[in-house]
Each structure stands twice: as structure tokens, then as C-alpha cells.
C-alpha positions in Angstrom: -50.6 -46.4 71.2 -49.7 -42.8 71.6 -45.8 -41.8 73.2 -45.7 -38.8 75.6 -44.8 -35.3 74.3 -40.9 -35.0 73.7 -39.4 -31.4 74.1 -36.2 -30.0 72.5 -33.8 -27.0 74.2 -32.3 -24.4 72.5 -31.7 -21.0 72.0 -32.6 -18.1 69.8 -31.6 -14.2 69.3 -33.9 -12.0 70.8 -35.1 -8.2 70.2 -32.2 -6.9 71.4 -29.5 -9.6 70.4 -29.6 -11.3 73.9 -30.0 -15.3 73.8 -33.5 -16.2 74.5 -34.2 -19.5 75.9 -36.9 -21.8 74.3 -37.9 -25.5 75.0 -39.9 -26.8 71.8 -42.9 -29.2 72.8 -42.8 -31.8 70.1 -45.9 -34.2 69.7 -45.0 -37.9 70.9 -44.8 -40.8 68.1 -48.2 -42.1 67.2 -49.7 -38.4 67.7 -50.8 -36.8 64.0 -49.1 -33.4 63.9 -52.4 -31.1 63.4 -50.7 -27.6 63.3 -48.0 -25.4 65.8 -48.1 -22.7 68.5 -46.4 -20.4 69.7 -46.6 -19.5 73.4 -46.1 -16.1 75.1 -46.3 -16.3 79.3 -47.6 -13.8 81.7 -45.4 -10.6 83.3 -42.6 -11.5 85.0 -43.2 -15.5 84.5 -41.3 -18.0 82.5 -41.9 -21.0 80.3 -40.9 -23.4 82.9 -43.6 -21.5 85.4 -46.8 -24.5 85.1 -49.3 -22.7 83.8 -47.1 -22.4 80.9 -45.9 -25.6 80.7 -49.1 -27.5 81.7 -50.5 -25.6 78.4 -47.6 -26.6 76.2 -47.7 -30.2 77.3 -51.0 -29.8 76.4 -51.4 -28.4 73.2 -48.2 -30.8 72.3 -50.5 -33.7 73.5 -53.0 -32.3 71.0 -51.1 -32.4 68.1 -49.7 -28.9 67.7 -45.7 -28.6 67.9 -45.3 -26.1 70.7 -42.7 -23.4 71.4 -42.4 -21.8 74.7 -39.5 -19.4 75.3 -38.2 -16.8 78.4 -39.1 -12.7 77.2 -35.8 -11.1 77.5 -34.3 -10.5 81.1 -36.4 -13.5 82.3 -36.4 -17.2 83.0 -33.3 -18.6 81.3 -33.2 -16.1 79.0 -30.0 -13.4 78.4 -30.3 -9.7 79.1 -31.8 -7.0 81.7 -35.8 -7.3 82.4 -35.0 -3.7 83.6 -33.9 -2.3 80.1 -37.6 -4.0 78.1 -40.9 -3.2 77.0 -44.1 -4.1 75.8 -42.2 -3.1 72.2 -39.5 -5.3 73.3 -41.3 -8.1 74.3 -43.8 -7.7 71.0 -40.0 -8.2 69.3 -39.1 -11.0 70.9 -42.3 -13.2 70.1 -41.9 -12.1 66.3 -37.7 -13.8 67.0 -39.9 -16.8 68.6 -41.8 -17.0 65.5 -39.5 -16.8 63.1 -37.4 -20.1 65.0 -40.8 -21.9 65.2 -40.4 -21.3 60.9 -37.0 -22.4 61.3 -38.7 -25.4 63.0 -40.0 -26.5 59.9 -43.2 -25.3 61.4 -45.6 -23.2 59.4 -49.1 -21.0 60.2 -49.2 -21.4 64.3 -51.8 -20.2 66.4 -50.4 -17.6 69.1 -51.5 -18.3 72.4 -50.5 -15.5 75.0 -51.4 -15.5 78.7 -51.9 -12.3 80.9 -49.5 -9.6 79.7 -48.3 -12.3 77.2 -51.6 -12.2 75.9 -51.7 -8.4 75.5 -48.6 -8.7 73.6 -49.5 -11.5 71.4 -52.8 -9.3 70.3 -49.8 -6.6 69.2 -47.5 -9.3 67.6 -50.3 -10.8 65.2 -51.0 -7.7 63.7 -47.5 -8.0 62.4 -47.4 -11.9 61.7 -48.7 -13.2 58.5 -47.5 -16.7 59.8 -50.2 -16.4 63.0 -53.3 -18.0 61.6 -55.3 -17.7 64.9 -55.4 -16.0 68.6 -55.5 -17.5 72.2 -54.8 -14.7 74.6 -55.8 -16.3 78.4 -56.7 -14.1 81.5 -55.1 -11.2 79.3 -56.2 -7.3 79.5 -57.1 -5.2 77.0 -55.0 -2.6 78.0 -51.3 -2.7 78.6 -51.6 0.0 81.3 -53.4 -2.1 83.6 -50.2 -3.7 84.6 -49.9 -0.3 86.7 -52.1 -1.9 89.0 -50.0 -4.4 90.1 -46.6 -1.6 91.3 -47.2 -0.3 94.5 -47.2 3.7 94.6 -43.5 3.5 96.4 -42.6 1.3 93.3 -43.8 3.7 91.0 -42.1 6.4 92.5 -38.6 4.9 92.8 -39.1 4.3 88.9 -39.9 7.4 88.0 -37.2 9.1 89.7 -34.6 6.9 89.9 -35.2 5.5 86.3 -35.5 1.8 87.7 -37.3 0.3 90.9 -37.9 -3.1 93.0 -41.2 -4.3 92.3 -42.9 -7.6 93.9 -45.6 -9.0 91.7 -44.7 -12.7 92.1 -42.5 -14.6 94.6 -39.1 -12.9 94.0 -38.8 -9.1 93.6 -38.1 -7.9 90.1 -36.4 -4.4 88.5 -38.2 -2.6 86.3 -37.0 0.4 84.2 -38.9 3.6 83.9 -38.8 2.9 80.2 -41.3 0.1 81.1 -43.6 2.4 82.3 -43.6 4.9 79.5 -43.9 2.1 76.5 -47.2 1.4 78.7 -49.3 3.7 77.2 -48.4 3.5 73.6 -49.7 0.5 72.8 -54.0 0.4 71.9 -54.3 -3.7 72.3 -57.9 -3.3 71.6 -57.5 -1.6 68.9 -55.3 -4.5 67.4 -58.1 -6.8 68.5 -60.1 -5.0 66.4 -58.3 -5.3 62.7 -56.9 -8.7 63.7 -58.8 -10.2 61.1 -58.3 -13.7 62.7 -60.0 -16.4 64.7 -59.3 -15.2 68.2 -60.7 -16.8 71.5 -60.2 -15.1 74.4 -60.3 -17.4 78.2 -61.2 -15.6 81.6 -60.4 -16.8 84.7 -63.5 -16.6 86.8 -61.9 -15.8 89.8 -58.8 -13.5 88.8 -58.0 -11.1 91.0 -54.8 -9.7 88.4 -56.9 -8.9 85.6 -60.5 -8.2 86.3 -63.3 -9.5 84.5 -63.9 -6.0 82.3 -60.6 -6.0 81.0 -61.0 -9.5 79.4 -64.7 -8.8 78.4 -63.7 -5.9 76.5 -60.8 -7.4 74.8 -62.9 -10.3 73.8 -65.8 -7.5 72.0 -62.7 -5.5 70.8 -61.7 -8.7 68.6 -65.3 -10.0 68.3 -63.7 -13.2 69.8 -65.4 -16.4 71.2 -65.3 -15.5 74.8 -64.9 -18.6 77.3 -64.6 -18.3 81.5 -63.7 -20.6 83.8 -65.4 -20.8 86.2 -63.6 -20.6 90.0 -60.3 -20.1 88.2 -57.7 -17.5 89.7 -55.4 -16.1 87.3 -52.9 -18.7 87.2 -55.2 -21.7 86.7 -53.3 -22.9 90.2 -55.8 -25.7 90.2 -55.3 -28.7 87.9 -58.8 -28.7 87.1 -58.9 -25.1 85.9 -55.5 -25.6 83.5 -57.1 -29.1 82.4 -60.4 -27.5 81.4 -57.7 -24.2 79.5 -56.4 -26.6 77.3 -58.9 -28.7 76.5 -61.3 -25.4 75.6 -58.5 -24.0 73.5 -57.9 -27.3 72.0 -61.9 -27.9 71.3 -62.1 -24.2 69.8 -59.1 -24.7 67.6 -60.8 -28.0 66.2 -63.8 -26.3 65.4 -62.2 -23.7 63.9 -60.1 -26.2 61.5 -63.4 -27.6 60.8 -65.1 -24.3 59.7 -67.5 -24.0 62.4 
């Protein structure tokens, strides 16, 4: 008989020296360790939100040890959301990476969701430790996140260098830097010379990231391209984040297996 997932707390520098929170996901006794991942959340989240953590448990249930950790300025996390990046945050999950190593953990399969996922696409390209891609409900450009900030918001930033914006419950700052950093990254481009197994998950009700912006990232990367169906962009429904990690589960087994 199988034990429940365990997790372990602890804490790790960041990009930009600040202490970033991270709970590692440790399969239970009985459960054969099959591999590790590493796991990114969405824009302005945390790993304690439970579409992150519902996909940990999973994936720890699974056989993968899993890290989850708080982007800088977020969650549990040290430092100023207001003063990071896409750069930044593509910084912090190589930090993440390397303390999954630390871990005694070795080739881990990156699995970002929303923004997350963006930035996981931008990490890989750097990782030689990522050995495959998950990136859920994720566009395939940074600079849709622009979508989200009202016009107001946008102003404020742009002239005042920082602004209030409301994307989930509580109201956030966001620097102007932010903004900028936007539009240098090409995610599908990264897609593209990946060079790695990479599945890409749509929700098929997400009204956050729209159905084009997954579609493209998944022929950017040639990817295996899987929606589910009647999910909104946080999986709220325990169905839709059931059938996330068994699909991403099912595809990683396959791709072990060769197929």
C-alpha cells in the first residue's frame, strides 16, 4: 500500500538575491520515484493557489518529486513584484532548478501554467537539466498579459513608473519595467528550437488566454496539443484539474516509453 505525498519547506535565493519560497512535493513511501518537476504558476498566483498545488499533489502522487515555489514579490516569497519581469521571473525558475539539483533530483520536466508557462518555454531554452515541457493554459506571447490591465492601469504605469492593477482577488503593483520586458521576449520562437518533448493543455473555456494563443504556441513547438473540454483558466472544477494531471501524467508515460 501506497502513503500520501509528503512535502518539505524551504527556501532558496532568487534572481535578485531575495528568498524565494518553495514547498518540495515528495512521493509517499511505497510510490517508485519515476522522474522530477519543476513547477512555474500563473501571473500574479502562488504555489499555495490550488491549481498549483492540486498539480503538484498530483504529479507527486505520480511518482515525480515536485518543486513548487513563489516568483519573486509573490506568495511567501521576498522582494517587490513591482521591481520584476518576464527576465526576472525566467531567472528565478533557473534558481528553482538549480535547488531541485540540490534536491538530489536530476533531468525534470518543467511544467508552467499561464504566464508561468510562457516563461517556462523561455527558461528551457537555457536548461540542459529540463528534459521535457508542460506549459497549461499558457500564451504564446508575453504581451498578451496587456489584456488583462485596464487602460487607467496602463496609464498610471507608464507615467508614474508603477500602477495598481486587479487581475485576481487582491490588487497588485506593477512596475513600468514590467511592461517594457513585455515585448522582448519571442516565446514562440523558443517553442520552436526547444528541441524537447513539449505538450501544451488548453482550457476549453478560458476567457484569460484565448484559444489562438495556445493553438499557436502548441504549432510553434510542434507540441501534442490537448483541451479540456468546459475548463476555465484555472481548472476551478475538480474535474478539469483531475483530468490536467492525469493527461500530463499519461503523456509523460508515453513519452518515457518512446511513443
Amino acid at each position: 500500500m501506497t502513503a500520501a505525498p509528503t512535502t518539505e519547506r524551504f527556501e532558496f535565493a532568487g534572481s535578485a538575491g531575495a528568498k524565494l519560497a518553495a514547498v518540495l512535493h515528495h512521493p509517499g513511501d511505497g510510490t517508485a520515484v519515476v522522474g522530477a518537476a519543476l513547477l512555474c504558476h500563473c501571473f500574479t498566483c502562488s504555489k499555495d493557489l490550488f491549481t498549483t498545488t492540486r498539480i503538484a499533489k498530483g504529479l507527486a502522487g505520480g511518482g515525480y518529486l515536485t518543486l513548487a515555489f513563489d516568483f519573486t514579490g509573490l506568495g511567501e516569497s521576498g522582494g517587490e513584484l513591482a521591481e520584476t519581469t518576464v527576465a526576472t521571473n525566467v531567472s528565478d525558475i533557473t534558481a528553482a532548478a538549480v535547488a531541485l539539483i540540490r534536491r538530489g533530483a536530476g533531468p525534470c520536466v518543467l511544467v508552467g501554467h499561464s504566464l508561468g508557462g510562457a516563461a517556462a518555454v523561455l527558461a528551457a531554452s537555457r536548461l540542459h537539466t529540463v528534459a521535457q515541457v508542460v506549459a497549461v493554459a499558457s500564451p504564446a506571447s508575453v504581451a498578451h498579459v496587456e489584456h488583462l490591465f485596464s487602460d487607467d492601469a496602463l496609464e498610471q504605469i507608464r507615467s508614474q513608473g508603477s500602477g495598481e492593477v486587479r487581475i485576481g482577488p487582491n490588487p497588485v503593483r506593477i512596475g513600468r519595467d514590467f511592461l517594457d520586458d513585455l515585448h522582448q521576449h519571442d516565446v514562440a520562437a523558443a517553442a520552436a528550437s526547444l528541441g524537447r518533448p513539449m505538450l501544451v493543455v488548453q482550457a476549453g473555456a478560458d476567457t484569460v488566454v484565448d484559444r489562438e494563443q495556445t493553438e499557436a504556441l502548441a504549432r510553434a513547438g510542434s507540441a501534442t496539443l490537448h483541451t479540456i473540454a468546459g475548463a476555465d483558466h484555472l481548472f476551478t472544477d475538480r474535474r478539469h484539474s483531475d483530468e490536467l494531471v492525469l493527461t500530463i501524467l499519461d503523456w509523460l508515460t508515453g513519452v518515457r516509453g518512446g511513443a
